[in-house]
N, C-alpha and C positions, 0 to 999 in steps of 0.2 A: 430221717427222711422217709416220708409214706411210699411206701411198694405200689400203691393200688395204679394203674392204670390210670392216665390221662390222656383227652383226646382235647383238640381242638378247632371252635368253632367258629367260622369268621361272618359275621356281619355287617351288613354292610349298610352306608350312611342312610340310605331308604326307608332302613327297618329299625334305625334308633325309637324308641319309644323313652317316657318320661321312668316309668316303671324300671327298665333297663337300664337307664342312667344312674335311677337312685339305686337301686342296687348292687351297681359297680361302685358309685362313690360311697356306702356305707362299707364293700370289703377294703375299700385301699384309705379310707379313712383312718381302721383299726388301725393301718402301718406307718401313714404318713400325715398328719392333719393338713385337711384342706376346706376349705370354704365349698360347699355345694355349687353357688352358683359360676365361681372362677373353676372349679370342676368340668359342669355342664359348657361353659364355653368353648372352651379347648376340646371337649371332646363333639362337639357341635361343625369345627374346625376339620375333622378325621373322613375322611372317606370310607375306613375300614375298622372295623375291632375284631380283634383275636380272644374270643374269651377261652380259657384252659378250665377242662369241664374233668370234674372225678369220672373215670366210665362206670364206676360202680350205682353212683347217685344221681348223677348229674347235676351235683353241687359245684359253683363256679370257687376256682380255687385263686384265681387270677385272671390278667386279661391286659395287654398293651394295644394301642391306637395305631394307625398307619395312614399317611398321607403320602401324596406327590405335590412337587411344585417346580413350578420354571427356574431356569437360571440362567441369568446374563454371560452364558457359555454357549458356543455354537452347538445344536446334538448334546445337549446333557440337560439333564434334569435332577433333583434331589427328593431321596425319601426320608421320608420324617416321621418319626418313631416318637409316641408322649407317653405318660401316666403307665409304665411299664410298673405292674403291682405282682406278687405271686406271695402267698400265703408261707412263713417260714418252711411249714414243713414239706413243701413242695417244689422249694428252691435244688438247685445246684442238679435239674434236670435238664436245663439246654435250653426249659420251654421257650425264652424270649428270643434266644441264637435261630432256635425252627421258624417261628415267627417270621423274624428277619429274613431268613433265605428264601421261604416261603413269599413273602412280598416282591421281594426281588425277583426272585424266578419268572414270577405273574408278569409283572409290570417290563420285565430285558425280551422274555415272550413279545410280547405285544407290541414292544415298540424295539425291535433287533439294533437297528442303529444310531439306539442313542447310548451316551454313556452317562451311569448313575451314577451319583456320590448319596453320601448316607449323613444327614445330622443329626444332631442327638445333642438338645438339653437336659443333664441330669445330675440326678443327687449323684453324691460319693456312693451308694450301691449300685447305682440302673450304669455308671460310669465303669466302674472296680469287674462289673459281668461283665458288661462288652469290650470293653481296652482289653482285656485277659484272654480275649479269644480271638484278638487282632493281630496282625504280624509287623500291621503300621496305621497310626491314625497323628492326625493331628490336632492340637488346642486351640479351637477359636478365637484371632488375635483383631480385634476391630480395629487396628491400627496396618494392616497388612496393606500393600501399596500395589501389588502385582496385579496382572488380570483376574487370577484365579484366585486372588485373596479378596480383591475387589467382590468379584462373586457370588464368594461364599458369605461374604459380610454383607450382601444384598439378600440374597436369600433368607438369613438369618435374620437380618433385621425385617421382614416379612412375615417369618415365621414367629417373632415376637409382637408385633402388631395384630397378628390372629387370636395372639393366646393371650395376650391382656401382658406381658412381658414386659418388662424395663431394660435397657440395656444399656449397662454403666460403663463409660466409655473409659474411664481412668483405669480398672478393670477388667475388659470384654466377661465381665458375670452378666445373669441374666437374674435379675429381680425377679425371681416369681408367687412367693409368699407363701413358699410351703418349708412348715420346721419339722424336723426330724425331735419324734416323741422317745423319751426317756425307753419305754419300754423295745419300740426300736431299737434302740444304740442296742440296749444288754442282750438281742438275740443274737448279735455276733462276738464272736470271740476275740479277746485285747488281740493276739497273733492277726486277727485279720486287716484294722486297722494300721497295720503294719506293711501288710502289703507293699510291693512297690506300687500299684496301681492307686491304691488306697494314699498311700504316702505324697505322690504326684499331685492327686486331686488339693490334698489339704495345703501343699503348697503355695497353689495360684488361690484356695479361698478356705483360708485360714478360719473364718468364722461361718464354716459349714453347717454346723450343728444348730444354731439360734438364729442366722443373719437373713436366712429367707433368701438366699442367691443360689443358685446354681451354674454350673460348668459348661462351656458347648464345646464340642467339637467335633471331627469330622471324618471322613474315609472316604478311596475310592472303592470298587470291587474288583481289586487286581486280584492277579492267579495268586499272589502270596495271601492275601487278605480271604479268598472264598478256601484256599486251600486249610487255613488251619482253620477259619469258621467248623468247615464240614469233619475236619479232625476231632473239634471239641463236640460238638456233636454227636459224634459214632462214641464218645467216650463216657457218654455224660449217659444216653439214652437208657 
């Protein structure tokens, strides 16, 4: 893991340029293959980017997306985290967890009573980071019948119609046509794949690795859930 100092710098939807985009999608290409223009879409979609800049260089090492959106909940809302990338050797620093609190903080500021919930479509690693630093989340079930499963499966299915998303009902996976490259897999270790977090994922989508689907699921930001966030954090820094 690099020592060097990382800062990060949040831009916002105003200041996207073309330039900007290709050059986020050329670093998280190296890690995850994706089609440029299904890329530029979803991040078209974002209110916000966090890019994680070396303070040495000011070479971008990584960089996750951030939105908000409505929810057929009285007083709530959801944020919506995409394309969460960070260069191996700069993993297992919190960057994405800061991020995250960081967003939040922003947005429960600004608007004090309302209550967030957090989604999140992702591979078995952007899934294996954040479940691991939760106290409680849940698997996006499109077949949930309740108000608040109702919901969350509205919003969800919203947030798939942004992003160009499929959402396979036999499943709740979300098609999104990104495969996990050989060289990928080998930068973690067989123990990690092991994981319970890891283990979980591969459960509900067996053919994570070639099948082009991904995982959702979801959080609220209770005292258990920001309490160990901010624990991983102080540990990780």
């Amino acid at each position: 893991m690099q020592k060097v100092a990382v800062r990060t710098r949040s831009i916002p939807r105003r200041s996207f340029t073309p330039e900007l985009l290709r050059s986020l999608h050329a670093l998280a290409d190296r890690m995850i293959s994706e089609d440029v223009e299904h890329f530029r879409i979803h991040a078209e979609t974002s209110e916000v980017v966090h890019v994680y800049e070396r303070a040495d260089t000011g070479a971008a090492v990584g960089f996750q997306f951030w939105r908000t959106a409505a929810m057929d909940l009285r007083d709530c809302r959801v944020l919506i985290g995409g394309k969460l990338r960070i260069e191996p050797e700069f993993r297992r620093r919190a960057l994405h967890l800061r991020s995250l609190g960081r967003f939040y903080l922003e947005n429960q500021l600004r608007h004090p009573g309302t209550r967030f919930y957090c989604l999140v479509v992702a591979s078995l690693f952007g899934f294996v980071s954040i479940t691991s630093a939760l106290a409680d989340y849940k698997l996006f079930d499109a077949r949930a019948t309740d108000a608040e499963g109702r919901a969350i499966r509205g919003a969800f299915e919203r947030v798939a119609a942004q992003s160009h998303y499929r959402l396979d009902e036999a499943t709740s996976l979300f098609a999104v046509g990104i495969r996990v490259t050989d060289e990928t897999f080998r930068q973690y270790s067989p123990g990690y794949y092991e994981r319970p977090e890891a283990r979980a994922y591969m459960r509900v989508n067996p053919g994570w690795r070639d099948n082009g689907m991904n995982v959702g699921f979801w959080f609220r930001f209770t005292p258990a859930n920001l309490a160990k966030l901010t624990r991983t954090i102080l540990r990780k820094r």
